[in-house]
N, C-alpha and C positions, 0 to 999 in steps of 0.2 A: 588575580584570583586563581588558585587552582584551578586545574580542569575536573576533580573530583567533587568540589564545593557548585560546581555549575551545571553538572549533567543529571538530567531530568529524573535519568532509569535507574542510577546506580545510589542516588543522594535521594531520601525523600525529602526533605527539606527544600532541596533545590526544584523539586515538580512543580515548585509551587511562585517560583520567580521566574524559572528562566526557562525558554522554548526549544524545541528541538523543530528536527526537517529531514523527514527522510526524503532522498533524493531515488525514485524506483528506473535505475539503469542495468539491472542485473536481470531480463526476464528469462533467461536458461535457469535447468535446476537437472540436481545430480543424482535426485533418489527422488522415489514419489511415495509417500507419508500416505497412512491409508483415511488420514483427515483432510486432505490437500487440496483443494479447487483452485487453479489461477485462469480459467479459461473465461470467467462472467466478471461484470461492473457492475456494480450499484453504487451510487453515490450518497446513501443512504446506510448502507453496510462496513461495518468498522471490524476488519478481524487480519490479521498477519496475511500476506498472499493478494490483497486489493489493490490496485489501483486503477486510477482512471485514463495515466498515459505513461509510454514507455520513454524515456529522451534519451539523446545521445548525452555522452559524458557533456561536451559543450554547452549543448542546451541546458543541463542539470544545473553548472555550475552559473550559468547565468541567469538561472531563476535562483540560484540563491542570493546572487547581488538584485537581486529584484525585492524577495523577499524581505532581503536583512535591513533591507529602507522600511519598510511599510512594519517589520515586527523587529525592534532593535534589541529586544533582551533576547532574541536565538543568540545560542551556543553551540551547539551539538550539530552536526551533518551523521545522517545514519544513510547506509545501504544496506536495504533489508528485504531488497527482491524486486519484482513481485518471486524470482528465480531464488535462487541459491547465489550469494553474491561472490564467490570462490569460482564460480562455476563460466562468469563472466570477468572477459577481460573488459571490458568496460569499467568493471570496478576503476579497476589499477589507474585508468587514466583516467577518472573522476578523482581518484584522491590523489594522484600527483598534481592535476588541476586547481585542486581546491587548498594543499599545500601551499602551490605557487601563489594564488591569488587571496588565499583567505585565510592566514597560517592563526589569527587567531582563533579562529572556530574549531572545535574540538570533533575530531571522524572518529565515528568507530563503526562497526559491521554487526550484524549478524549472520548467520551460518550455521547450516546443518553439520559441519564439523569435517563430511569426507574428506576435503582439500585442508582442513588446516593445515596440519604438518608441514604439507608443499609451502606454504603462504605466509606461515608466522614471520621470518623473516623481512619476505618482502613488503607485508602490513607494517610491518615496525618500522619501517624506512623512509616508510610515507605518511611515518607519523603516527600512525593507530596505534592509541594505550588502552582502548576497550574493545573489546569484542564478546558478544554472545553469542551462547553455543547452544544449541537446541538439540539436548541428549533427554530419549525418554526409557530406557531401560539401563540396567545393568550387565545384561546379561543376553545373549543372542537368543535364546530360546523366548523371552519377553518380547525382544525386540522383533522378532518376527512375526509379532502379533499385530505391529503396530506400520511396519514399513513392508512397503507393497513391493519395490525392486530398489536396488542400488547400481550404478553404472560406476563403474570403478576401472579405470585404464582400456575404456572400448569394449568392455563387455559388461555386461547386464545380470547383475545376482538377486537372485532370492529367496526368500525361507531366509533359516538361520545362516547359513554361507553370506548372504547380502546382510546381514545385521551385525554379525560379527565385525566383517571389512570393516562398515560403517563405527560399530562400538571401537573398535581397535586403535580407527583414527580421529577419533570424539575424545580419545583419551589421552592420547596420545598430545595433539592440541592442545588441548587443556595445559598439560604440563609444563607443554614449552612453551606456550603463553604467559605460564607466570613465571619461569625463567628468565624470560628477559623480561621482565615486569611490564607486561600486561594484562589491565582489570578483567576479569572474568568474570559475565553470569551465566550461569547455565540456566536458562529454560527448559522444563520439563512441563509436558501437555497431560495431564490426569486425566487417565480413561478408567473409572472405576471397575469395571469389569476386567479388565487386561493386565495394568502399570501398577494399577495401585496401591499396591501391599511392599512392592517392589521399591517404590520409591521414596520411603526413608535410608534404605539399603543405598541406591543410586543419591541421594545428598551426600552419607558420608563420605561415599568414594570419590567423587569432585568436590568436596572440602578438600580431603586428603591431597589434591590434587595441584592447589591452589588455588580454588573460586572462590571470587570474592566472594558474592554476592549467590542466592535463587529465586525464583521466581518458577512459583509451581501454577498452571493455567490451568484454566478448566475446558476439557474438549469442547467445543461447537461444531455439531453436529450441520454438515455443511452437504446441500443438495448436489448428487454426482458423483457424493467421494463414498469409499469401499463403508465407512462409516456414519455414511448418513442415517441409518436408524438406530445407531449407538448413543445411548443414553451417556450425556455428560455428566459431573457430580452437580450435586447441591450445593448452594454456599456452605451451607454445614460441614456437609462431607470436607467442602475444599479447606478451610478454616482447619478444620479439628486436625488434617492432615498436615500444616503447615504451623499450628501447635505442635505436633510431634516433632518435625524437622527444625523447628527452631533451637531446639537444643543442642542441634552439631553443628548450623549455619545462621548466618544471616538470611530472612527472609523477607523480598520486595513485596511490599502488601499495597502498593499505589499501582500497580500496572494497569494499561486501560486495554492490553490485545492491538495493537494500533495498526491503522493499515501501511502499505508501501509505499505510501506517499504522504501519509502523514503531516502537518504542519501546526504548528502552534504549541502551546500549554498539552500534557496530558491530560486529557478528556473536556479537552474543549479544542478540538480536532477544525483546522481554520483552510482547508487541504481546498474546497470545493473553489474557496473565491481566485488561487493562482491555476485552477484548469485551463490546460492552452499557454501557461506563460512558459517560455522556450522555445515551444514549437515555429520556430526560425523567425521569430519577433525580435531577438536581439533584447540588448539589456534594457528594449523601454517597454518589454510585454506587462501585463497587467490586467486585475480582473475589471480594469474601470474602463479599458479599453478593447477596442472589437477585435476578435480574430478571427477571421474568415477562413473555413475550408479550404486546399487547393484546389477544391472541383470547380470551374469555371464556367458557367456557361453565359449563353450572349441571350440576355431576354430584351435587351435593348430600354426603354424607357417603360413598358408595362412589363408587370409582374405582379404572383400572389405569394406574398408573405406571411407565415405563422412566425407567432411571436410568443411564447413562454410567459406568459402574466396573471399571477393570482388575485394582485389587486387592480392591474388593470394599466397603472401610471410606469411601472419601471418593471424590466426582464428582472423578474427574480424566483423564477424557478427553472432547473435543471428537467430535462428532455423528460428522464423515464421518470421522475416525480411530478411532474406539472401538475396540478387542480384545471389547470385553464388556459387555451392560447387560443390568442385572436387573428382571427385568420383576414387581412385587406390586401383587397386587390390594387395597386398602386398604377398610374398612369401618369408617367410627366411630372407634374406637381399636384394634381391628384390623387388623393388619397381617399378609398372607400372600404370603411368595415361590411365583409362580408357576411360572419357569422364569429360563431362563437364552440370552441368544440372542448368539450370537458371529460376527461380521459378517468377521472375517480369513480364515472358510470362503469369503468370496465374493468375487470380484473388485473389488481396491480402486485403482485405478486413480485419480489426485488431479489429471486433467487430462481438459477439454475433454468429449466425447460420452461417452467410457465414467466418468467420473467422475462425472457428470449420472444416468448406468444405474442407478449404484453409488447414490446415494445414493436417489434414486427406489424401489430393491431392497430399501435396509435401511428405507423409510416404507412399504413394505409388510409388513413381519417387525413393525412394528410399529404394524399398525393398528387392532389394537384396543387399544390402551393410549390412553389419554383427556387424557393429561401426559408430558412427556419433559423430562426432568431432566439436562443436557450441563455441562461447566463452559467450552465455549465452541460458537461454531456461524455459518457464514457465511451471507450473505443469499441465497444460491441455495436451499440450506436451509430456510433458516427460514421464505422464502416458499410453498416448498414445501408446509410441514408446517402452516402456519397457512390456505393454503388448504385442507389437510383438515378445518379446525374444532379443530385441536389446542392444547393449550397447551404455551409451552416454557420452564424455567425455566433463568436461567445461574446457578449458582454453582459454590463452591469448597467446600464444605460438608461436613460426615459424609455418608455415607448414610442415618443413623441421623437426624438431625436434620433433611436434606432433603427426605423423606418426613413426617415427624411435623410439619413448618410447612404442609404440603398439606394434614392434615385438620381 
């Protein structure tokens, strides 16, 4: 089958049979977006810039052979960040990786555009027929509404000087992407106050250009970034604008905003149950099975364990989400429920300062327990709790058996 008949973003049709996987190995970025947060996790939050762990190219590519067992209609391998995937040489050796070992799954990137020029060639060698381009002006004077700096050959531009660079080689890309035929979407982020008059203007120009495809998104307004009190459009607003642009382009109207690591169907996002798979578990990681933190410590035969359990029987809820963990104090073959601590009593806030409080709040509720037992958990987190001396275990497990492999 084609690779156009299979990929998720560019076919809607295909959204609907066949799965994608973003693999997030690219955390450098080459320009900062005045919508952009990549410094917070939640695993409850779905928006471009997320995820919950970085891997090496290796690890990446062997959670996809992890993956491609447990979900066999994936197709697609994306690198979409959490960074700018141009920006990291990691890419390059994920997709010469994923070439060698997986040549029938289909790569492709996305990319704020500075590096394309540099890199079309080299993408197309390792195989990449898609790539999207996240271009939100026409024009540098727009564009400086919306991009906070550009770092462009060791120096750092801003205002319109940093937009231009940036527009010059967004277009540039474009070009020669589809010169030697490859698929183009250009993503564009709708800030109604700013972009938005501008951006039927900005369609025709990457049609003309050769984009295949667009896909116009709607701001979210994200805690930290220069635009956190900037009002996104309406669906209306977004609609009625992508009625106007349909008339010079193709327009993608199934996007879900998907995070960095991404996994499954769009919008039914399957990301949370491979947390931890890679992270040096080799090709038998898994979310059915435990991965223990590197932090070691020696509690000998007693210790107190929290354990992540809403219904009580099996780990099934993620650290900064919990309703509930059972905290026992374990001795030998002894096992004793201590208490019971319920985190929904306290502000759960899943974004930026208060969500940082939040999770800080419930590493105090639980510091004297020696083990924490989640069935998933983001790296704000886990740094956090591993700086205590703590250990953390991921699975999917009983309660009953995830305890009894601890002593």
């Amino acid at each position: 089958m084609d690779m156009l008949g299979t990929h998720p973003c560019y076919n809607e049709e295909a959204h609907r049979k066949y799965a994608r996987m973003h693999v997030p190995v690219a955390p450098k970025c080459n320009i900062q977006c005045n919508y952009c947060n990549r410094k917070y996790d939640c695993s409850n939050e779905s928006r471009p810039g997320v995820t919950s762990e970085v891997l090496s190219p290796e690890e990446a590519v062997s959670k996809v052979g992890y993956v491609l067992e447990k979900i066999p209609n994936l197709k697609v391998i994306g690198i979409a960040g959490p960074g700018d995937p141009l920006a990291n040489e990691e890419t390059f050796a994920t997709l010469a990786l994923l070439k060698e070992r997986y040549p029938s799954l289909t790569p492709c990137i996305s990319t704020n555009g500075l590096a394309l020029p540099a890199s079309v060639q080299r993408l197309y060698d390792l195989g990449v027929r898609f790539v999207t381009v996240t271009i939100n002006a026409p024009d540098a004077e727009t564009g400086a509404k919306i991009y906070g700096s550009v770092l462009w050959k060791g120096k750092r531009y801003k205002g319109k000087e940093g937009a231009e660079i940036l527009l010059r080689n967004q277009l540039e890309g474009i070009r020669m992407c589809h010169e030697l035929g490859i698929l183009v979407k250009a993503n564009i982020v709708m800030v109604p106050d700013m972009n938005a008059k501008a951006i039927p203007e900005l369609v025709r120009l990457v049609k003309k250009l050769g984009a295949f495809i667009v896909n116009i998104l709607p701001l979210i307004p994200v805690p930290g970034t220069a635009f956190e009190n900037v009002r996104g459009p309406t669906p209306a607003e977004r609609k009625a604008l992508m009625d106007e642009c349909s008339l010079d382009a193709k327009m993608m109207r199934h996007c879900k905003q998907c995070r960095a690591d991404a996994i499954g169907l769009l919008g039914e996002d399957r990301s949370a149950e491979f947390t931890g798979c890679g992270l040096g578990k080799g090709d038998g990681c898994g979310p059915t099975e435990s991965w223990s933190s590197l932090v070691k410590i020696d509690t000998g035969k007693r210790f107190t364990v929290a354990v992540a359990s809403e219904g009580g029987k099996t780990v099934d809820a993620g650290f900064g989400s919990a309703g509930r963990f059972l905290v026992y104090r374990v001795d030998g073959e002894d096992v004793e429920l201590l208490r019971e601590v319920r985190p929904r009593d306290m502000d759960s806030s899943t974004a930026g300062l208060p969500h940082r409080e939040h999770i800080e709040a419930l590493i105090n509720l639980l510091d004297d327990c020696d083990i924490i037992v989640v069935k998933e958990i983001g790296d704000m987190p886990r740094n956090a709790i591993e700086h205590r001396n703590k250990r953390i275990v991921v699975t999917s497990d009983t309660v009953r058996k995830a305890v009894s492999q601890l002593s």
